[in-house]
TORKOL-4160 file (C-alpha; in steps of 0.2 Angstrom, whole numbers, padded with zeros to 4 digits, m for minus):
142
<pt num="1" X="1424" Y="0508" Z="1493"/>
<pt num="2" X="1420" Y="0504" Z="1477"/>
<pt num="3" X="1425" Y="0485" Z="1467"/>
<pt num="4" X="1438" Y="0487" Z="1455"/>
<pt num="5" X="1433" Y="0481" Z="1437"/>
<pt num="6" X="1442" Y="0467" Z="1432"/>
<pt num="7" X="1450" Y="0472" Z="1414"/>
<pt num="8" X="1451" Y="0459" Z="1400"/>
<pt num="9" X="1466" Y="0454" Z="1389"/>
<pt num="10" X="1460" Y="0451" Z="1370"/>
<pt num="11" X="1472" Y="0437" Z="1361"/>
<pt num="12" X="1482" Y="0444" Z="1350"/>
<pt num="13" X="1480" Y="0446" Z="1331"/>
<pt num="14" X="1492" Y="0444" Z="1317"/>
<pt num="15" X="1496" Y="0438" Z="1298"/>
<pt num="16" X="1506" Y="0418" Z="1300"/>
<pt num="17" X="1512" Y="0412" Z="1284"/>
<pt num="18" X="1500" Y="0395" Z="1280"/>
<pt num="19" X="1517" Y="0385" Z="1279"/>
<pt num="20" X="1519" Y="0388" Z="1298"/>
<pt num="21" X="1501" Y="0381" Z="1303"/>
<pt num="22" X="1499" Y="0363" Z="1307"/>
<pt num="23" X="1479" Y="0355" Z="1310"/>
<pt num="24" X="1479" Y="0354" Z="1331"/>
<pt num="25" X="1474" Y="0335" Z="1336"/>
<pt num="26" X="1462" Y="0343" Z="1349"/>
<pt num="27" X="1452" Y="0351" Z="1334"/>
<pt num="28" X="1435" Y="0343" Z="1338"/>
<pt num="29" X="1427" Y="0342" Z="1321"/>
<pt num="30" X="1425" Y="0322" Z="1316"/>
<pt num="31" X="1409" Y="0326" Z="1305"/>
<pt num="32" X="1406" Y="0334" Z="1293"/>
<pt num="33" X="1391" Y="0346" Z="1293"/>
<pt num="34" X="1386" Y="0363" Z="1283"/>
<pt num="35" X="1396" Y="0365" Z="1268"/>
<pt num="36" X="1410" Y="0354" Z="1261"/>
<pt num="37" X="1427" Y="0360" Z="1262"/>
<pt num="38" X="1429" Y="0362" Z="1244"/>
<pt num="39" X="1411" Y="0375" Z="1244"/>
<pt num="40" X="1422" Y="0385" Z="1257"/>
<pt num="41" X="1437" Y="0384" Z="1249"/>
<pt num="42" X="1430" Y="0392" Z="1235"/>
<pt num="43" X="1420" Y="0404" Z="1247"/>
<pt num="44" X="1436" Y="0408" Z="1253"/>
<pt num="45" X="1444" Y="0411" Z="1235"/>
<pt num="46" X="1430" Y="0423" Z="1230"/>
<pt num="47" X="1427" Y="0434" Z="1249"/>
<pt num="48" X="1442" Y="0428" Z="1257"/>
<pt num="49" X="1444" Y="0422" Z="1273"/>
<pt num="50" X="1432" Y="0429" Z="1284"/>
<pt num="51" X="1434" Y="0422" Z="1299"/>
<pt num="52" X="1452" Y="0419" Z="1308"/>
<pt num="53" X="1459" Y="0404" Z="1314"/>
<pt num="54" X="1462" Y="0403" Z="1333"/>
<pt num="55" X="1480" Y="0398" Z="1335"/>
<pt num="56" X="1491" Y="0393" Z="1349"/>
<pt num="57" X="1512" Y="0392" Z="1347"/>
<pt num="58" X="1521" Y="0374" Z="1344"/>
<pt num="59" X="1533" Y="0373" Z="1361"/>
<pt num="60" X="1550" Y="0363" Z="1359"/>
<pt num="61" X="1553" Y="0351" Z="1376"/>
<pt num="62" X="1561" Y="0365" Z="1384"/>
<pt num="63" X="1545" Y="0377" Z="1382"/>
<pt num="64" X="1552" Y="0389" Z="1369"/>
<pt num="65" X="1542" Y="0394" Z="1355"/>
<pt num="66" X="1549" Y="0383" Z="1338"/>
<pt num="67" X="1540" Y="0398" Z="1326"/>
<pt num="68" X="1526" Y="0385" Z="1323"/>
<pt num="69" X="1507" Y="0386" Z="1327"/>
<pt num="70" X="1496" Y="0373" Z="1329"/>
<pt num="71" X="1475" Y="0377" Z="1325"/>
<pt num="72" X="1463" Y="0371" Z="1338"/>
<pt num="73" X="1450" Y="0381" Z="1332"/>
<pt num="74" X="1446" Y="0385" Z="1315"/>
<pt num="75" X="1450" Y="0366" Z="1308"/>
<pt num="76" X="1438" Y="0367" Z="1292"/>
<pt num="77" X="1443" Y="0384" Z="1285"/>
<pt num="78" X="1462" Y="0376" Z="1288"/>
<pt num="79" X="1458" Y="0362" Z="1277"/>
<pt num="80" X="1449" Y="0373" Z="1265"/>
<pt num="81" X="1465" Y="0384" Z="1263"/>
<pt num="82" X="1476" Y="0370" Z="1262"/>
<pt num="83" X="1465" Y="0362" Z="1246"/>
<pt num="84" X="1468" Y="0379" Z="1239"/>
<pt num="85" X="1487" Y="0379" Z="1242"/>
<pt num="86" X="1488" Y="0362" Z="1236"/>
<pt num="87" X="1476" Y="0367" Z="1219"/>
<pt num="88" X="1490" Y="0381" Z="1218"/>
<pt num="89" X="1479" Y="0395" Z="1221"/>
<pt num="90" X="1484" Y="0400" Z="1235"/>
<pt num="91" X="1504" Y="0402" Z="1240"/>
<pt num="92" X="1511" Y="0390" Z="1255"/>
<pt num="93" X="1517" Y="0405" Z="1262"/>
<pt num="94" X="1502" Y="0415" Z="1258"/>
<pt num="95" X="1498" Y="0426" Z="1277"/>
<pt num="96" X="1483" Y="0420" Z="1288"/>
<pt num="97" X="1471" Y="0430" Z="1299"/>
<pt num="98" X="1475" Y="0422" Z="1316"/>
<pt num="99" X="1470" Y="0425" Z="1331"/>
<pt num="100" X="1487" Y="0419" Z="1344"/>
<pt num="101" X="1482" Y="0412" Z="1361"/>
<pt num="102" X="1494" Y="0409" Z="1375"/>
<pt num="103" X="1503" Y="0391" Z="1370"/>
<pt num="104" X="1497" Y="0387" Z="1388"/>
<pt num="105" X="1480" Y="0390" Z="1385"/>
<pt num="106" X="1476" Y="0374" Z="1379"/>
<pt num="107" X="1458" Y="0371" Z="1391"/>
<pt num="108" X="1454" Y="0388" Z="1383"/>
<pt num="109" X="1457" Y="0387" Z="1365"/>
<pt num="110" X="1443" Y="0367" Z="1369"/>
<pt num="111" X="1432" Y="0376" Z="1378"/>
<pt num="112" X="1430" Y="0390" Z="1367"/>
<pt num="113" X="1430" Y="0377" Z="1351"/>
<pt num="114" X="1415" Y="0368" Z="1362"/>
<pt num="115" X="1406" Y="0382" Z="1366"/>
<pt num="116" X="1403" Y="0386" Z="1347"/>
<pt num="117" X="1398" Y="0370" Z="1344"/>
<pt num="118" X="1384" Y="0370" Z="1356"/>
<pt num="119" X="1379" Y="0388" Z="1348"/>
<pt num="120" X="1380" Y="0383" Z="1330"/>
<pt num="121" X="1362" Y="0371" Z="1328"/>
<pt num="122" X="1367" Y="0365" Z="1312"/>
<pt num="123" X="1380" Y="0357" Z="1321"/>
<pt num="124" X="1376" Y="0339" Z="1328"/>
<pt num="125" X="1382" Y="0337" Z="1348"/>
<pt num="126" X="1392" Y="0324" Z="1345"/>
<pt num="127" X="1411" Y="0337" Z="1343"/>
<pt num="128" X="1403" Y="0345" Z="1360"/>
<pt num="129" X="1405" Y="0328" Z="1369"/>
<pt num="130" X="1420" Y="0323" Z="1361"/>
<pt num="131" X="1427" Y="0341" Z="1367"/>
<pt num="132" X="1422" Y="0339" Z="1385"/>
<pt num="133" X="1430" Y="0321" Z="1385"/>
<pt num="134" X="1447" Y="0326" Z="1378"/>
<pt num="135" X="1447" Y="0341" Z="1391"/>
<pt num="136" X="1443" Y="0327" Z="1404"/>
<pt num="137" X="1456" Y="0315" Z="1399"/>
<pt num="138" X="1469" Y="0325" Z="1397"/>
<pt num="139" X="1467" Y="0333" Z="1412"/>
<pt num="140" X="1465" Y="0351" Z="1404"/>
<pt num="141" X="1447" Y="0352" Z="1416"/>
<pt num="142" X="1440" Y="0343" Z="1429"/>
């Protein structure tokens, strides 16, 4: 009998008004390396933005979704597009490429944050440790 092949579920895709993304605590970025946010943001203003943000919804106590996304992943090109809404170039409600994980997927959305750091070799391992140590204490991994 042959083994059945697991499939794979990509995250969704879709437009979120900037005015409904809110800066994760969990984003692991505390340094600043490669470009400034203001070279991206005017990266961004001439090409756009290239590369989504991974977001995950804002639960209420009750576990429904309150219509708001927090961004775990994708921290700078969040600031950069909120120096252009805030230089007026860009509208608060302007759409954003996101990619929507589960709200649940919390261990997921660090993991996948740490494991880009640990590709990216301009970037100094100190956001990798700091990753593996939220995920530690707050129990999202062993």
């Amino acid at each position: 009998m042959a083994n059945a092949t697991k499939k794979i579920t990509l995250a969704t895709a879709r437009d979120i008004p900037f005015d409904k993304l809110s800066l994760s605590q969990a984003n692991v970025r505390r340094i600043k390396a490669g470009i400034s946010v203001e070279e991206l943001a005017e990266s961004i203003a001439r090409r756009g933005l290239i590369q989504s943000l991974h977001v995950r919804p804002l639960l209420d106590d009750a576990g429904a979704e309150t219509g708001r996304y927090e961004v775990p992943a994708g921290g700078r090109r969040f600031r950069a597009l909120e120096l252009l809404v805030k230089q007026k170039r860009l509208p608060k409600t302007a759409p954003v490429p996101c990619i929507v994980s589960e709200a649940s997927s919390g261990s997921r959305s660090l993991m996948r944050t740490r494991c880009w750091h640990a590709r990216t070799s301009q970037i100094s391992t100190i956001p990798t440790s700091l990753a593996k140590a939220m995920t530690v204490l707050t129990g999202l991994v062993g």
